[in-house]
C-alpha positions, 0 to 999 in steps of 0.5 A: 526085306522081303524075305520077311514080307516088307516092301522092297524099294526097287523096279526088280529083284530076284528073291532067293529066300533063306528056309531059315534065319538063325541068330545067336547074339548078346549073353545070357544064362538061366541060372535058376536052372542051372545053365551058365552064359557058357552053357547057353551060347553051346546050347544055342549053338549046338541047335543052329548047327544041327537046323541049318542048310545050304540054304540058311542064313546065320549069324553069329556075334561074338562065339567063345566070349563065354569061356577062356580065350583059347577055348573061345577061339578054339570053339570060334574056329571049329564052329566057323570051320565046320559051317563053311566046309559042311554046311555051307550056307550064308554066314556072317560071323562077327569076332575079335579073334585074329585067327580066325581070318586065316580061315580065307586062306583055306578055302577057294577065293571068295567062299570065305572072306573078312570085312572090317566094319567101324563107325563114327558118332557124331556128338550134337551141340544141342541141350535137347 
């Protein structure tokens, strides 16, 4: 919270801010200009990679659902690969492709790790 400038309910933190944030969320094409959903999730991609440092943070949701599933998770793979090994920086990185947690196993314990996130929704009685 305060990396964006908000006001931090604590008597003390240590700030070590991000010099960039950068996401890659959701589906969308430009069609009108030629670009396809797939074009545009390498697109946006190919530009996070090329910015981010060891001292980003990014976040990606979902890298491959544009395209086939063994292209997907080929992309997945390399991508998450890549930023782990060369990168370095802080990444969550939301998918559906099992394969990609046996990334944990190659690399030092905790450099990678896998998380498994759910909810419940509470159904309300009222006709509000």
């Amino acid at each position: 919270m305060a990396q964006i400038g908000s006001f931090v309910p604590a008597e003390s933190f240590v700030l070590c801010p991000f010099d960039g944030i950068y996401t890659r969320m959701g589906a969308s094409d430009d069609i009108q200009k030629g670009q396809s959903t797939f074009f545009v999730e390498l697109a946006e991609t190919s530009s996070i990679l090329q910015r981010a440092t060891p001292r980003s943070l990014v976040i990606l949701d979902e890298l491959g659902r544009g395209t086939s599933t063994h292209d997907g998770v080929a992309i997945a793979y390399a991508t998450l690969e890549h930023i782990v090994a060369k990168v370095k920086c802080f990444t969550l990185f939301v998918t559906h492709y099992p394969l990609l947690a046996q990334l944990e196993l190659q690399f030092p314990p905790g450099v990678v790790g896998n998380f498994h996130m759910a909810f419940f929704e509470e159904q309300s009685n009222s006709n509000n």
